[in-house]
C-alpha positions in Angstrom: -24.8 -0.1 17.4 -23.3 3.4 18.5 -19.9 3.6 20.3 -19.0 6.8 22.3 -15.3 8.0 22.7 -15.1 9.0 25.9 -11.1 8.9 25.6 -8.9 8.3 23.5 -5.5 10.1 24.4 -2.1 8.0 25.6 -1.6 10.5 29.0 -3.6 13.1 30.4 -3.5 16.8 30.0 -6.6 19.5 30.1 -9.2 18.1 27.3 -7.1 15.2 27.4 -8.6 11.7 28.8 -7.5 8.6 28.5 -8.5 5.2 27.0 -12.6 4.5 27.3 -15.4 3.5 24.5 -18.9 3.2 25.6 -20.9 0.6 23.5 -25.3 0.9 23.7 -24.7 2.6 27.0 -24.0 -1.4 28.5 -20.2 -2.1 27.7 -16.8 0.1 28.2 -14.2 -0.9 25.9 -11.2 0.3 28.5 -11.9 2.5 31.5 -9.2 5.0 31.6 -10.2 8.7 32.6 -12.9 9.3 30.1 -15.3 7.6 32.3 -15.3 10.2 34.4 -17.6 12.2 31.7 -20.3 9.7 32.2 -23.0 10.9 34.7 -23.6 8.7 38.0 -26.7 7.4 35.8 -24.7 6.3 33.0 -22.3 4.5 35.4 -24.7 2.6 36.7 -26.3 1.8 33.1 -22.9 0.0 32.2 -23.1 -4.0 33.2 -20.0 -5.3 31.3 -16.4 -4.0 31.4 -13.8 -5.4 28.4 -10.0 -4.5 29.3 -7.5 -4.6 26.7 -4.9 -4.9 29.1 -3.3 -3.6 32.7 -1.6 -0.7 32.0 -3.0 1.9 34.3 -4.1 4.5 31.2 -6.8 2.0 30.1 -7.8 1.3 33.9 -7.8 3.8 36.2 -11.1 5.0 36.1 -12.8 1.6 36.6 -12.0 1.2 40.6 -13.6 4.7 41.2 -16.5 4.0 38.9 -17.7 0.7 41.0 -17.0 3.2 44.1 -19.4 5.6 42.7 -22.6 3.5 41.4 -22.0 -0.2 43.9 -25.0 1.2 46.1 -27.3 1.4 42.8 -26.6 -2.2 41.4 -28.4 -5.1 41.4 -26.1 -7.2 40.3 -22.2 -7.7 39.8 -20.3 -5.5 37.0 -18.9 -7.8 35.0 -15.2 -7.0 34.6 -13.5 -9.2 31.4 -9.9 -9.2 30.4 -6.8 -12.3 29.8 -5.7 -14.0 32.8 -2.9 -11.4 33.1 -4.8 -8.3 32.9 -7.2 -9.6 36.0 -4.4 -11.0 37.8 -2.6 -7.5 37.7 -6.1 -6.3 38.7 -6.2 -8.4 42.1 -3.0 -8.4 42.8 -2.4 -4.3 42.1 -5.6 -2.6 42.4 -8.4 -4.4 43.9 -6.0 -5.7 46.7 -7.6 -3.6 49.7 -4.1 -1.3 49.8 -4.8 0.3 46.7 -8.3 -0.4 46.5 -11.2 -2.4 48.0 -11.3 -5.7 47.0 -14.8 -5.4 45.3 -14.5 -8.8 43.7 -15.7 -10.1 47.6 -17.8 -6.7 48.9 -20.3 -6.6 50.3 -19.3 -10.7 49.9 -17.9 -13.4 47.8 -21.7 -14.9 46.7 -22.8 -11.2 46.2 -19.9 -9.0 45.2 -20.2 -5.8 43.6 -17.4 -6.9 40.7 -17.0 -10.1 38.8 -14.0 -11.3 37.1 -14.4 -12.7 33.8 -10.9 -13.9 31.7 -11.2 -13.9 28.1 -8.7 -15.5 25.8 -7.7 -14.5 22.0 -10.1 -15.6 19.6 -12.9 -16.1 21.9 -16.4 -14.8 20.8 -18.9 -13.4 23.5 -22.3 -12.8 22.9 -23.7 -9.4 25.3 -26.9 -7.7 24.8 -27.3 -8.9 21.4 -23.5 -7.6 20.1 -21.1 -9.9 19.4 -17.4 -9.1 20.4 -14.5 -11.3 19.3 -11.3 -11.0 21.2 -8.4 -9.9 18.9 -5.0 -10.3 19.2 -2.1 -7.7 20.3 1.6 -7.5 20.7 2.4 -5.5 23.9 4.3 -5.4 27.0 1.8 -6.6 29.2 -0.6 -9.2 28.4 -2.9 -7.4 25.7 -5.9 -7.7 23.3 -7.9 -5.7 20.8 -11.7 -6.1 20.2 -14.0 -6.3 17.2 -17.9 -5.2 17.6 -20.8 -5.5 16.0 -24.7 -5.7 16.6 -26.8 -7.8 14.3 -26.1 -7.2 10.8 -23.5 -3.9 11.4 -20.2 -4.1 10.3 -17.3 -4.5 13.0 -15.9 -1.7 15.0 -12.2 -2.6 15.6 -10.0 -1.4 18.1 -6.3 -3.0 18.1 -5.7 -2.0 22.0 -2.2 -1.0 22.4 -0.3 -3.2 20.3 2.9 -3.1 17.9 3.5 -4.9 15.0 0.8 -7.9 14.7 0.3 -10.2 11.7 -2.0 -12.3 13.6 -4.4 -9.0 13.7 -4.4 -8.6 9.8 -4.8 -11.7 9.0 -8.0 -12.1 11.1 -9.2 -8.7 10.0 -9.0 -9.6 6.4 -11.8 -11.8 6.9 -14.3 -9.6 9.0 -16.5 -6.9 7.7 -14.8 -4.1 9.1 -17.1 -0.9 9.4 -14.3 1.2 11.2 -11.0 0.5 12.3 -9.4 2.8 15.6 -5.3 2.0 16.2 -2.9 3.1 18.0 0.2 5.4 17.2 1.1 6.0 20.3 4.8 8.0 19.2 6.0 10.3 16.6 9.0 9.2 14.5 10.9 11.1 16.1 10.2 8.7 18.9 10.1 5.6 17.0 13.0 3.6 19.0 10.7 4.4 22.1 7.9 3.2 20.4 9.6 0.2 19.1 10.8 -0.7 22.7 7.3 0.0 24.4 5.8 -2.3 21.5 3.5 1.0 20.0 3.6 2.0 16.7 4.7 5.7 15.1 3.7 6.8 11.9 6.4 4.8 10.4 5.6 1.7 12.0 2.2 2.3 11.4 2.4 3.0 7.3 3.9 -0.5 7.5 0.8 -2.2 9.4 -1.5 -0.7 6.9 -0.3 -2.3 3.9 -1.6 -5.7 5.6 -4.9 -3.9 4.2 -5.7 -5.3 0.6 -5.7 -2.6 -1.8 -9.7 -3.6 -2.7 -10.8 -2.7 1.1 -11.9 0.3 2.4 -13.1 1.8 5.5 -12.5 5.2 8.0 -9.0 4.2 9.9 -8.6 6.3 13.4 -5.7 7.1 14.9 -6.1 7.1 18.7 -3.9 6.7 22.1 -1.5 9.8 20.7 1.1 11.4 23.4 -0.6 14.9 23.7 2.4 16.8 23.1 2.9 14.6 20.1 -0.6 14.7 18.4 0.0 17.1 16.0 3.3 16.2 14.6 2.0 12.3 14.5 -0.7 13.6 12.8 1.6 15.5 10.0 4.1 13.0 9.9 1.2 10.5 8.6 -0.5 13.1 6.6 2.7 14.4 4.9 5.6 12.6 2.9 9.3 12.6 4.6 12.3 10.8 4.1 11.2 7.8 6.2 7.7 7.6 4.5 8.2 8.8 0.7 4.6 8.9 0.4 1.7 10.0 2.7 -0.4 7.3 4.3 -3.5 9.2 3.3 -4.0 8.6 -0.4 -5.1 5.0 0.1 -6.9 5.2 3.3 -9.2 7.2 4.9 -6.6 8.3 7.8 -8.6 10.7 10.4 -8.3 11.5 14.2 -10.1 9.9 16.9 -11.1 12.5 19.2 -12.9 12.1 23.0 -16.8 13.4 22.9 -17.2 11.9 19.2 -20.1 9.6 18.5 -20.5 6.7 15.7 -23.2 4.3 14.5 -22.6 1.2 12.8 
């Protein structure tokens, strides 16, 4: 199984794009801005769609891509996400204001988007990967995914999410190949973070002793602010007075970055 980052940043700036994973060149984990990289060929080569929620960062791209490759399908793209997440969808985007309503163009029997709601826990099987809806504590309706193809361990993404027992405890029993989480806010921020349910480094050192201490895999930090990145980045890396100790000894702590490419 190989997953693509196309973006992986919390806002936009140049180099900076957000939230998008491409899955075997079929499935986009998010479609923020990233999907703009993908050529009109690779659009069109993508059949499923799995939001993690609303928020426009993980979204925006995803109206423009059915713009750009409806005349080549065949068939609907398949667009999955909770209730909440397609209801903001209809009711926000697709709502022929914003955007067409693609979900009945050219018609309702044949439209060039489907709608497919997902609930936590669920398990869908899609071009031979299986990917189990995880949990996530947000401001908006919101999940997490975990991936994997045949025998490959899971790729994990926690969506935008803060502090989430139900995610650990279900990760302690998969066979995690690679985990990518969000810390979305330096410490310096972490009252903002705490309100806008993402994590800091803070919060985040926390999460991470969910892990147990016999369990090991690459942990990548994704969804940073871009004027934050680096001081996120040292303030996990390096000990202060809020973390006595750096995260880094005990887990493989590196950062996610857009154009990167990994096999499971």
């Amino acid at each position: 199984m190989k997953v693509r980052v196309l973006g992986c940043s919390g806002a936009i700036a140049k180099d900076c794009r957000t939230t998008s994973f491409l899955v075997d060149g079929d499935v986009l984990i998010d479609a923020g801005t990233g999907v703009g990289d993908l050529t009109l060929a690779e659009m069109g080569d993508v059949d499923h769609v799995m939001l993690t929620h609303s928020h426009l960062d993980h979204v925006a791209a995803l109206p423009l891509m059915v713009d750009a490759v409806a005349s080549q399908r065949t068939t609907p793209l398949t667009v999955y996400g909770l209730p909440g997440t397609l209801a903001a969808l209809q009711a926000h985007i697709f709502n022929n204001v914003i955007w067409p309503d693609f979900t009945r163009i050219p018609s309702r029997e044949a439209p060039f988007v489907r709608f497919q709601t997902i609930s936590i826990g669920q398990c869908l099987a899609i071009n031979g990967k299986h990917i189990e809806v995880m949990s996530a504590i947000h401001t908006v309706p919101a999940c997490g995914y975990a991936v994997s193809h045949g025998q490959s361990a899971c790729w994990v993404f926690t969506g935008d999410t803060e502090c989430n027992p139900a995610f650990w405890t279900r990760l302690a029993q998969l066979n995690v190949g690679m985990l990518v989480i969000e810390t979305a806010f330096s410490n310096r921020e972490k009252d903002l973070a705490k309100r806008s349910l993402h994590l800091s480094p803070s919060a985040l050192a926390a999460e991470l002793d969910n892990i147990a201490s016999n369990r090991s895999f690459p942990i990548y930090i994704t969804h940073t602010k871009p004027a934050e990145t680096e001081q996120i980045m040292t303030e996990i890396q390096q000990p202060d007075a809020i973390i006595p100790q750096p995260i880094h000894p005990r887990h493989d702590i590196r950062w996610l970055r857009a154009g990167q490419e990994f096999e499971l």
